[in-house]
C-alpha positions in Angstrom: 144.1 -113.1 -120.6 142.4 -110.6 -122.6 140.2 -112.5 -125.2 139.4 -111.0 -128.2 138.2 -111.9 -131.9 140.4 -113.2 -134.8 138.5 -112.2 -137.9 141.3 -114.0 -140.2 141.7 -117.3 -138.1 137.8 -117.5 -137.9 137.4 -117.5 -141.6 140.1 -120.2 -142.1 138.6 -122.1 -139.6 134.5 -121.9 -141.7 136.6 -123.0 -144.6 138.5 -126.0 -142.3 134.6 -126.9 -141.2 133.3 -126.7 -144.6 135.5 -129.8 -145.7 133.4 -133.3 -144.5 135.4 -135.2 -143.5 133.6 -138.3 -142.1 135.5 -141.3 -141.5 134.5 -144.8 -142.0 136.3 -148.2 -140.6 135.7 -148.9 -144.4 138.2 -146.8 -146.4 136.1 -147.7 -149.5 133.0 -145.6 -147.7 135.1 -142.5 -147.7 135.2 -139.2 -149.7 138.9 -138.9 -150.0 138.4 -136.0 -151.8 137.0 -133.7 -148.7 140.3 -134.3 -147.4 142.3 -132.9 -150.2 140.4 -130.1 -150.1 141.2 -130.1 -146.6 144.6 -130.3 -147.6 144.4 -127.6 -150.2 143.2 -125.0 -147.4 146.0 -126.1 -145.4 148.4 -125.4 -148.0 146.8 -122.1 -148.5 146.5 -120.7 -145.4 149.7 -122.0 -143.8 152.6 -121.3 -146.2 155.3 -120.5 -144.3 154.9 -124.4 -142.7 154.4 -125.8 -146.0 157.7 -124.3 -146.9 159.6 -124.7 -143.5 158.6 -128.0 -142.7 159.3 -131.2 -144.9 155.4 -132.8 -145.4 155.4 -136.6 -145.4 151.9 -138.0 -146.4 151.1 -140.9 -144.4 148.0 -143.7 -145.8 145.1 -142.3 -147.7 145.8 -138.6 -146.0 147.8 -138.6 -143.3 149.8 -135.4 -143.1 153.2 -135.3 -141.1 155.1 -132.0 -141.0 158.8 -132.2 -139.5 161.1 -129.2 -138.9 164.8 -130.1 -138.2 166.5 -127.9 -135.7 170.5 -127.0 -136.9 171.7 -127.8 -133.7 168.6 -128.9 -131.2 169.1 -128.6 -127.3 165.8 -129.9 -126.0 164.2 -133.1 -127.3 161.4 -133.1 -130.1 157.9 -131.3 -129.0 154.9 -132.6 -131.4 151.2 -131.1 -131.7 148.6 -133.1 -132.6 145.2 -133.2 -133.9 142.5 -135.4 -136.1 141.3 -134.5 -139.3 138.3 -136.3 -139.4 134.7 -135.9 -138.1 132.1 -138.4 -136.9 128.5 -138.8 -139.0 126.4 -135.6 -138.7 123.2 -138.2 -137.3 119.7 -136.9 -138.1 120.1 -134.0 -141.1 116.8 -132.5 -139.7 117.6 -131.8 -136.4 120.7 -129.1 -137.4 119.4 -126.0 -137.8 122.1 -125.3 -139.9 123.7 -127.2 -142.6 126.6 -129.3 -140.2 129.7 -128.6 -142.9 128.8 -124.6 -143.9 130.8 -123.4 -141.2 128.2 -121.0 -140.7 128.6 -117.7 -138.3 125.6 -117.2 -136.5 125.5 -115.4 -133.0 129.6 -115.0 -132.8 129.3 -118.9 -132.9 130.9 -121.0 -135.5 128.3 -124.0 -136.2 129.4 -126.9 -138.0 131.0 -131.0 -137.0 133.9 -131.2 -136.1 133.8 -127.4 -134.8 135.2 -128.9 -131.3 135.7 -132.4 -132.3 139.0 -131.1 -133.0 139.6 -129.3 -135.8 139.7 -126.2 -133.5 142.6 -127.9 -132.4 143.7 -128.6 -135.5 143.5 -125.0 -136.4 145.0 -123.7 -133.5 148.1 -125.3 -133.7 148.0 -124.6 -137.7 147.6 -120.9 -136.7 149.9 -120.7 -133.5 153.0 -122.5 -135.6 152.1 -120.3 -138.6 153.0 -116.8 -137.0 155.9 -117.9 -134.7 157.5 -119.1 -138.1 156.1 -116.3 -139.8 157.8 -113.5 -137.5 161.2 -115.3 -138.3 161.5 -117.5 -134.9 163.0 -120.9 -135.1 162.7 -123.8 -132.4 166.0 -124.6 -130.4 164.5 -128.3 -130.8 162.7 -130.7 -133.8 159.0 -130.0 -134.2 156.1 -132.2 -135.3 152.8 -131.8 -136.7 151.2 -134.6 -137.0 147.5 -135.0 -137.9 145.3 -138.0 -138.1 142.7 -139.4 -140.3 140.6 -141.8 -138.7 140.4 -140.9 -134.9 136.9 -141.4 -134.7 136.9 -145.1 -136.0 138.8 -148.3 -135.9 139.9 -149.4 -139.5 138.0 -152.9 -140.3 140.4 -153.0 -143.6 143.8 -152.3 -142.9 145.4 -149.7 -140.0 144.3 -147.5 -138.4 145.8 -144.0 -139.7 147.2 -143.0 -136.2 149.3 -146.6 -136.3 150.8 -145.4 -139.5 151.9 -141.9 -138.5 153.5 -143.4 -135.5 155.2 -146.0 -137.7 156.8 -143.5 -139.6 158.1 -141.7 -136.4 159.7 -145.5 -135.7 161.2 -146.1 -139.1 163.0 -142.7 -138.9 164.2 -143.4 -135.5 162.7 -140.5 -134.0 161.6 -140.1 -130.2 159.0 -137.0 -129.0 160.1 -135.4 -125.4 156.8 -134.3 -125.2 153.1 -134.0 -127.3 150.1 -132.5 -127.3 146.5 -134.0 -128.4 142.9 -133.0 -127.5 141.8 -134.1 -124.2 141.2 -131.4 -121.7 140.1 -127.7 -121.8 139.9 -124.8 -119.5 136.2 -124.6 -117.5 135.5 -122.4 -114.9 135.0 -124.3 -111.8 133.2 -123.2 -108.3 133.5 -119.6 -107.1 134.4 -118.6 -110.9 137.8 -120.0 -110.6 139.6 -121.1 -114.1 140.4 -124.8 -114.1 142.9 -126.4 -116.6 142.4 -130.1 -117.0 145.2 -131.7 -118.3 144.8 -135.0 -119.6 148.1 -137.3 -118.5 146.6 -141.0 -119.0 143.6 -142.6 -120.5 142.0 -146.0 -120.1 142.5 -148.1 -123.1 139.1 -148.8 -125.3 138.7 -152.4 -126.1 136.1 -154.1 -127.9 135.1 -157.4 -126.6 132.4 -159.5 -127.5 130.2 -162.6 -126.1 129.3 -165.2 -127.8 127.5 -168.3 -128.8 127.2 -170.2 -132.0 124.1 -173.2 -132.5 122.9 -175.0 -134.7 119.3 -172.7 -134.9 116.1 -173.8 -135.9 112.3 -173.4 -135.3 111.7 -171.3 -132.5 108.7 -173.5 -131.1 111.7 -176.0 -130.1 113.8 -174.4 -128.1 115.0 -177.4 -125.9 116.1 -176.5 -122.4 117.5 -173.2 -123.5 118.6 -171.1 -126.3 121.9 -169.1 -127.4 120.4 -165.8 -126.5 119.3 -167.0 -123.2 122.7 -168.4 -122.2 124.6 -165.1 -123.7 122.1 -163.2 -121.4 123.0 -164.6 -118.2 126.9 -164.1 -119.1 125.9 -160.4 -119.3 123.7 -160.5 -115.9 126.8 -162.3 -114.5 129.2 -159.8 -115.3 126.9 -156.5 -114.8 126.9 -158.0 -111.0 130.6 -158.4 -111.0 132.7 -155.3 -111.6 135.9 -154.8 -111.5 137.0 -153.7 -107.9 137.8 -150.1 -107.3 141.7 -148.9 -106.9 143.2 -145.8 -106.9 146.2 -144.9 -109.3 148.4 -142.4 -108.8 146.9 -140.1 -111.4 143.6 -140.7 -110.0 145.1 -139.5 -106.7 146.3 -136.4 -108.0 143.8 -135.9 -110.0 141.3 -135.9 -106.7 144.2 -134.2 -104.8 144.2 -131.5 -107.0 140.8 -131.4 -107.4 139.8 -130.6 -103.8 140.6 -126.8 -104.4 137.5 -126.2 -106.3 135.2 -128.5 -104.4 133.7 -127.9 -101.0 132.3 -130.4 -97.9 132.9 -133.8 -96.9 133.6 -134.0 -101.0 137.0 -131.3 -100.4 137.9 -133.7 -97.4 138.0 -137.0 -99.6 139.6 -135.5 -102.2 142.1 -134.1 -100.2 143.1 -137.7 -98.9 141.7 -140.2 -100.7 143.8 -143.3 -99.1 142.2 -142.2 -95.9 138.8 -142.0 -96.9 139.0 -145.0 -99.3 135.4 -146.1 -98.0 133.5 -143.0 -98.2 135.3 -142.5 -101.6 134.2 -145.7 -102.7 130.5 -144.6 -101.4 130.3 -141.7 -104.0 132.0 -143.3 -106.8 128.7 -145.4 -106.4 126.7 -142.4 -106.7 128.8 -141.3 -109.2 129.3 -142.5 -113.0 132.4 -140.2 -114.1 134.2 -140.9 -110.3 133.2 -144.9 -110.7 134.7 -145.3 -113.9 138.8 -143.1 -112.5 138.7 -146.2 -110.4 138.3 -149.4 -112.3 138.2 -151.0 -115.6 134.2 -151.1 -116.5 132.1 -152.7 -119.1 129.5 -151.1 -121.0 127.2 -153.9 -123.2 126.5 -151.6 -126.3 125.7 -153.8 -129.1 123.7 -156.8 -129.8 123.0 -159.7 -132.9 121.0 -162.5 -132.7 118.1 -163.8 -135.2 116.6 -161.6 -138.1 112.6 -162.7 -137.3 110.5 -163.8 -134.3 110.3 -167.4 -135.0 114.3 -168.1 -136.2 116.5 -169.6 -133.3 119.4 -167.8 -134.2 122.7 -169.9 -135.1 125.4 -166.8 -133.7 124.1 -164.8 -130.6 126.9 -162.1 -130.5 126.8 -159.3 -127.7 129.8 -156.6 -128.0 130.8 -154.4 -124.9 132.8 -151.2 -124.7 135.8 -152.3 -122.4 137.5 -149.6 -120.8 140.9 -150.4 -119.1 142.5 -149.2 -116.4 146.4 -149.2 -115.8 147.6 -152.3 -114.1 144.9 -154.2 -115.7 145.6 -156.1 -119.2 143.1 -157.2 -122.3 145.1 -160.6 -120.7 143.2 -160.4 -117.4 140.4 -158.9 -118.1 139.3 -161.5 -120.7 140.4 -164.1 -117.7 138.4 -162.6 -115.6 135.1 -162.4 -117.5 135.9 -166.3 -118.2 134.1 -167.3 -115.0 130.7 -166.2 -116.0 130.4 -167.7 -118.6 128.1 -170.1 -119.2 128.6 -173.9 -121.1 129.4 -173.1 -124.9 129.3 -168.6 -124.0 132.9 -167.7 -125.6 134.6 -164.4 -125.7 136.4 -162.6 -128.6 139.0 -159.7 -128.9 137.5 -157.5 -131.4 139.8 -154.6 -131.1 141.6 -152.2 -128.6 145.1 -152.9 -127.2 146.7 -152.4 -123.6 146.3 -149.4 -121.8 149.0 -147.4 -122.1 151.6 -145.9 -119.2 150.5 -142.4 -117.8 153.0 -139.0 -117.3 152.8 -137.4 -114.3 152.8 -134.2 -113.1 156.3 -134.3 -111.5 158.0 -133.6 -114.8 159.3 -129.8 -116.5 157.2 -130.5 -119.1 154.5 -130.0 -117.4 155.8 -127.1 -115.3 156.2 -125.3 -118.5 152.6 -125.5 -119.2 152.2 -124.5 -115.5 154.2 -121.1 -116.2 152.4 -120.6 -119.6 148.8 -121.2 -118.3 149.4 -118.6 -115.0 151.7 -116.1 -117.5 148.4 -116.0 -120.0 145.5 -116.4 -117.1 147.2 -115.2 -113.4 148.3 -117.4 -110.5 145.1 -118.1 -109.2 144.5 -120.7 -112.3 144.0 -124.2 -110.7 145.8 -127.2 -112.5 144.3 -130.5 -112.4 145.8 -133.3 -114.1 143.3 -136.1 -114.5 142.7 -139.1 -116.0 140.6 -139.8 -119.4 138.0 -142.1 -119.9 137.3 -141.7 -123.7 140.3 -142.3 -125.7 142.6 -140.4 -128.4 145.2 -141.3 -131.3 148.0 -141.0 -128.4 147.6 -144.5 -127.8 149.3 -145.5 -130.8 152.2 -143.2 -130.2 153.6 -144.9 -127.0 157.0 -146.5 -128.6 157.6 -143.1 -129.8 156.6 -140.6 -127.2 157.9 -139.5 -123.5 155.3 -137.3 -122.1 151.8 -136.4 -123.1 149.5 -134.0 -122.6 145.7 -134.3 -123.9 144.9 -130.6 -123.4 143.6 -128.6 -126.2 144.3 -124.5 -124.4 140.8 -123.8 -124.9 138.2 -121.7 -122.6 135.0 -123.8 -122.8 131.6 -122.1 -121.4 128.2 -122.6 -121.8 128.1 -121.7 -125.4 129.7 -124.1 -126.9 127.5 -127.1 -128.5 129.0 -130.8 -127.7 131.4 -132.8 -129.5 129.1 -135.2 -131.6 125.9 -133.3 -130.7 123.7 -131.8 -133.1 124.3 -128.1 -133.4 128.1 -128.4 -132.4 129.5 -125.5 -132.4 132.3 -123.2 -131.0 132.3 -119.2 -130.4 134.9 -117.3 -132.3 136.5 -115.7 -129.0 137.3 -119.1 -128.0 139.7 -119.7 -130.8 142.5 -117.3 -130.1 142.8 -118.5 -126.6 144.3 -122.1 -127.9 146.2 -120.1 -130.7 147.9 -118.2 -127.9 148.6 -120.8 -125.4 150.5 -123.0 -128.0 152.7 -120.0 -128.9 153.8 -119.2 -125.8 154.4 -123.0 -125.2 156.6 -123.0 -128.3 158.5 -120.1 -127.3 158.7 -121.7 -123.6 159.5 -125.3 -124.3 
């Protein structure tokens, strides 16, 4: 696919950057207002969805656009995407001001530039000029965007669990959505890769604790809180989960093996009958360790204030990342056994992993034929598992299929998602506008 620059969809996007919209697990800590300007850009630049669609807004600004086919002959397609934005971090390090959406270099800097309102844009853009030229969907269409991806609300739901919720209480069941997820890379030998995100492990917060009575820390008896919370954590760093392969795993690696070479190629290529030496580089290997088992990750840690305080609550909090087949039921069960006399363990948040797609569906042969009808036959498909997770968790009493895959052509230039300096080059953003116009046309 020819890419070229979109002068008009660039500056809409600057203006989309310029709105911060940070989210907080405290609702009371946000700026509500950055999102109605959000809103008001929206509005502006979109008309002919604000006019076609019916808008329902969800919680504090939650924004769910519906378009009701006369007489629909394939199930409901939704696109979706998060409003908000994590903290910008250290002010210093940008070198320019994180929410001026500023074009420097044919590179639009700014958070949230691909954590995701590029997404958000595209799909804005891509439904915009389909409408615009007069075509309508032979099927219901969604838009649904979030507003606190980024964050688990410590003060009510989260904004995802809403905007599903609404989906329930209209009785309303999506065929097939999209969210952000995976892009398109250019793998060994220069060959285009399009990772498409079927699955991801569930995120669940867990923490390990132990409450005392305190005191003086020249008495510490025969051991203190902190000490016995410490060996839990040696315990279960020296226990993981044992490896297993999934069936999206498999096809992930399966698929996979076309743009790797060596013994790697050979794994890949039959995973069940190199389960050993597969296991051997997962070892080796943080990204391939964590496709095959659930794995904890201690992140955060409270004990005493000063030096000399034994303290009364010794609380350590990991990042729990479930695999399918596994529950927050067993794996809490199976910590259980290295814990120490008095060492307890408490959901904090997270829920159950949610059910995968597969590749084996039309759904995903449509995006099959879009992806080789924009960038030739010679585009390698790899549908894979995710280890972070998105807002399509909360959507799975509602939704069929999903896709985590953005139609973006990510290269060196692009600064990180949450990184300082994030930023995306303009002639990446018509390359997700076009892919989710074709899809629509295609679906």
């Amino acid at each position: 696919m020819k890419v070229t620059k979109d002068k008009k969809m660039t500056a809409h996007f600057q203006k989309i950057i310029q709105c911060a919209t940070i989210s907080n697990e405290y609702g009371n800590k946000v700026d509500w207002r950055e999102f109605g300007k959000l809103h008001q850009w929206l509005q502006k630049f979109y008309p002919t969805i604000y006019r076609e669609f019916r808008l329902t807004e969800i919680g504090e600004a939650g924004l769910q656009f519906c378009f009701k086919a006369d007489n629909p002959v394939k199930e409901p397609l939704m696109l979706m995407a998060h409003q908000d934005v994590v903290e910008v971090g250290d002010l210093a390090q940008w070198t320019y001001d994180p929410f001026s959406g500023e074009l420097v270099d044919d590179c639009v800097y700014g958070r949230g530039t691909t954590d995701c309102k590029h997404l958000l844009a595209a799909e804005m853009e891509a439904v915009e000029d389909v409408f615009a030229s007069g075509w309508r969907p032979p099927y219901d269409l969604y838009i649904s965007l979030g507003f606190g991806e980024e964050i688990y609300r410590a003060d009510g739901p989260d904004g995802a669990r809403l905007l599903c919720q609404n989906l329930q209480t209209e009785g309303v069941t999506i065929g097939c959505t999209f969210d952000e997820g995976g892009s398109i890379v250019r793998g060994k030998d220069n060959k285009l890769v399009a990772r498409i995100g079927l699955g991801e492990k569930a995120c669940v917060n867990i923490e390990i604790y132990k409450d005392s009575a305190g005191g003086h820390a020249s008495k510490p008896g025969l051991g203190t809180a902190l000490g016995a919370v410490a060996k839990a954590i040696v315990d279960i760093e020296a226990h993981p989960y044992p490896y297993r392969l999934i069936p999206l795993a498999e096809a992930q690696l399966k698929a996979a093996a076309a743009v790797e070479d060596g013994d790697k190629k050979r794994i890949y290529q039959e995973p069940k009958k190199y389960w050993e030496e597969l296991c051997a580089l997962a070892r080796q290997d943080p990204e391939l360790d964590a496709m095959l088992h659930t794995t904890f990750a201690f992140t955060m840690a409270q004990a005493s204030n000063q030096p000399n305080v034994l303290p009364s609550h010794v609380g350590m909090t990991m990042s729990c990342r479930i695999l399918q087949g596994d529950t927050i039921e067993s794996v809490m069960q199976y910590l259980q056994q290295f814990l120490p006399e008095g060492v307890r363990l408490r959901h904090v948040s997270g829920e159950d992993p949610m059910p995968t797609s597969t590749p084996d569906s039309d759904n995903y042969r449509t995006v099959e034929r879009v992806l080789h009808t924009l960038y030739g036959k010679n585009i390698i498909l790899v549908p894979f598992l995710m280890l972070g997770a998105t807002d399509t968790h909360y959507y799975t009493p509602v939704v069929r299929r999903v896709f985590r895959f953005d139609g973006f052509l990510v290269d060196h230039r692009w600064g990180g998602a949450h990184q300082v300096n994030e930023r995306i080059p303009v002639d990446a953003l018509p390359g997700s506008k076009q892919f989710f116009k074709t899809f629509l046309l295609e679906y």
